[in-house]
N, C-alpha and C positions, 0 to 999 in steps of 0.2 A: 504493500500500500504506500509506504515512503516514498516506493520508485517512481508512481504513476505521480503522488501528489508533485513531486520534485521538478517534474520534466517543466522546461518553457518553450513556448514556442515562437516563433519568427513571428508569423501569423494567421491572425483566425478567422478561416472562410465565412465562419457563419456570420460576420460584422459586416459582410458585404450583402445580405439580404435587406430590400427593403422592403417592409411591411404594410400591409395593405390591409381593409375589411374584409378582405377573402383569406389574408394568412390562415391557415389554420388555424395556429394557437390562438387567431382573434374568434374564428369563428366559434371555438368551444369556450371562450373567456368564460360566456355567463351560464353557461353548465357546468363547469369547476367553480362559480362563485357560490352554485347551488350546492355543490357537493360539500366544497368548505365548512358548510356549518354544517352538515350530518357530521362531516369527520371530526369539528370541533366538539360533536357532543359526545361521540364515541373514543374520544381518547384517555378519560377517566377510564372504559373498561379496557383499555390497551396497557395501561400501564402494571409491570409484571409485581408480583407479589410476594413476600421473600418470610421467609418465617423467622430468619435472625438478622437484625441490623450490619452484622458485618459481612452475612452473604452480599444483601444487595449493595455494599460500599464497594465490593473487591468486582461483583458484577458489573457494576456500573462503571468503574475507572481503573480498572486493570485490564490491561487489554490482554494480557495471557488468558483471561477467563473465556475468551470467544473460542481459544483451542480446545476445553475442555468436555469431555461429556458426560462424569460424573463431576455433578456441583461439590457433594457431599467431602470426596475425597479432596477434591479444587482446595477449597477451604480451608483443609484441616492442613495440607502441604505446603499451601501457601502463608499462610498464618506461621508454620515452624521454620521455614525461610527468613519471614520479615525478623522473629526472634534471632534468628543466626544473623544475619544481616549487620543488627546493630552491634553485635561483638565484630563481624571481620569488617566492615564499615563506617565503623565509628562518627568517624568526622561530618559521613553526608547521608548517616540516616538516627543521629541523636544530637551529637554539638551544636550541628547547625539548625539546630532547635531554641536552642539558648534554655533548655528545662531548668526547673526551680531542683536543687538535688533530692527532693522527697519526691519528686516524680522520675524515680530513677530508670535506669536499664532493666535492674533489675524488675522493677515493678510494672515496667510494661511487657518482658519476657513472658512474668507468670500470668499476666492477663490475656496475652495472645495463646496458653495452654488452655484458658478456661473458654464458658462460651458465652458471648456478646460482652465482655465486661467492659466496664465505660474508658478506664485504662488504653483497653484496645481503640473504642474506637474514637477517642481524641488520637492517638496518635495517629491511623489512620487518614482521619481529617490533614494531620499536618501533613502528611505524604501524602497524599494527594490535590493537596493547598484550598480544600475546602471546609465554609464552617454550615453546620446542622443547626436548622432549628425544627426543631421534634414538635409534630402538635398528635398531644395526647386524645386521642377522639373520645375515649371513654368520659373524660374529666375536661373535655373541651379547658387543656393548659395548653402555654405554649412553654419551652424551653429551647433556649441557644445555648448551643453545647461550644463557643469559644468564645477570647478575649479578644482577639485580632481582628482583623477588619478582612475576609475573604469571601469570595464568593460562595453565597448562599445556595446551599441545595434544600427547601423545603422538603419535612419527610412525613409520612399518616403513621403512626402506629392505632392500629383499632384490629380487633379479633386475634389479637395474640401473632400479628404478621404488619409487616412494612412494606409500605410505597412510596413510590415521590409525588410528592404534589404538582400540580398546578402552582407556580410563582402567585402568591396575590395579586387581588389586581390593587390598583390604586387606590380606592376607597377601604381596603382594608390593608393598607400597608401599617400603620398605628398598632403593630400589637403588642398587649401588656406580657413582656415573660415574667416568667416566674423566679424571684428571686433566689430560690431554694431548690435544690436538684432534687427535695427528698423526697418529691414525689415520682422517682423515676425510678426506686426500690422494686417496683411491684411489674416494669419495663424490659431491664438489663440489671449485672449487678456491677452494682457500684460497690465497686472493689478500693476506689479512691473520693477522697472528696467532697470534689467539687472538681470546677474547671481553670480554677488557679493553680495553674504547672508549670509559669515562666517564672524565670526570674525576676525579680522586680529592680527598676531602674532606681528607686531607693533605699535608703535604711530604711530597721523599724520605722515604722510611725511613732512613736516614740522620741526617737530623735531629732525631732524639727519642732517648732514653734510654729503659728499659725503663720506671724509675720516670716519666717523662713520659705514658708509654703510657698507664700502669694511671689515672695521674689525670682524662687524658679517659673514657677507658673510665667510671668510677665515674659521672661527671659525665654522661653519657650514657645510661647502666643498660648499659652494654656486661658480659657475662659475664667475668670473669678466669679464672675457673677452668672446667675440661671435664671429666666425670669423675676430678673430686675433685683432679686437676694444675692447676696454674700453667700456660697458656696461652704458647706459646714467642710470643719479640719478632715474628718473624713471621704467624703465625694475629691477635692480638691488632691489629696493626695491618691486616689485609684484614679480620677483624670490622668494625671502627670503619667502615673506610672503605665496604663494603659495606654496615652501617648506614643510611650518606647518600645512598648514590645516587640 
């Protein structure tokens, strides 16, 4: 597939067509405008259905998965890979992470032996540079499962199996997550946590004054104020540090 994306050419015949109401492709326009919306109503049942969260993440953006034709085994081989991986790889499949050290090697090893643990699939996410946000259907939650700023893959968990959603549309882009992961007990296992696994670009909190705060913040373009308040010592110091990640 690299070979065919790769090639360029001189050029391209089809740019010397000029098109007319008789083109074909004009003539079918508004029979494919009609089909459009069947197809857009039908792509809620297209979308495939995965019983564990890190099935459908290895599904959906590992591309070795399209050679496979036991999922099951896929899975379990690929998972003991990405574990070895990070011992003979080090540098470009954990450091360049920048992990908090309680979120160690170790501790994503043993979570890649279990199954869906949340361990796994944050790291996951960071290999494949995407962030989740889980809408719980049963308990109509949302949760975003990273600190970073990456591209969003909306997921459904409902009937004990996963899909991707539909991106919201605009009117509901506003949504409240959920402060607290600890509703995701009953999901996957949360074997860590929470989703603070980087290191943080400050000391303790502890160690600053408020007027400390405010001078990195300035010196960074960090916000102080949020709807026209003073930003309390805690919001102000997870800005900054969420800043850096």
């Amino acid at each position: 597939m690299d070979i065919i994306k790769n090639i360029e050419y001189d050029q391209y015949y089809t740019h010397d067509i000029v098109e007319s109401e008789y083109t074909q492709c004009n003539i079918k326009q508004s029979n494919n405008e009609n089909k459009n919306i069947k197809q857009e109503n039908k792509k809620e049942e297209k979308k495939e259905i995965f019983k564990t969260l890190e099935e459908l993440l290895l599904f959906t953006y590992d591309y070795n998965s399209m050679l496979q034709e036991n999922p099951k085994i896929y899975i379990d081989k690929r998972k003991i890979e990405l574990a070895t991986f990070i011992d003979e790889h080090t540098e470009k499949t954990y450091d360049n992470f920048n992990y908090d050290k309680k979120f160690s090697k170790r501790v994503i090893q043993q979570g890649l032996q279990e199954t869906d643990s949340l361990s796994s699939v944050l790291y996951i996410c960071d290999l494949y540079n995407i962030a989740i946000v889980l809408y719980d259907k049963y308990n109509d939650k949302y949760y975003k499962l990273s600190q970073k700023e990456k591209p969003i893959v909306y997921i459904e968990y409902y009937n004990h199996s996963f899909r991707v959603m539909e991106d919201p549309t605009n009117d509901f882009k506003d949504i409240n997550y959920e402060s607290s992961i600890g509703g995701l007990d009953n999901i996957f296992n949360c074997n860590v946590k929470g989703i603070d696994i980087y290191k943080k670009y400050l000391k303790a909190i502890s160690h600053y004054k408020m007027e400390d705060l405010i001078k990195i913040a300035e010196e960074l373009n960090v916000e102080i104020k949020k709807n026209g308040k003073r930003k309390t010592k805690k919001v102000l110091y997870d800005d900054i540090n969420l800043l850096k990640l």
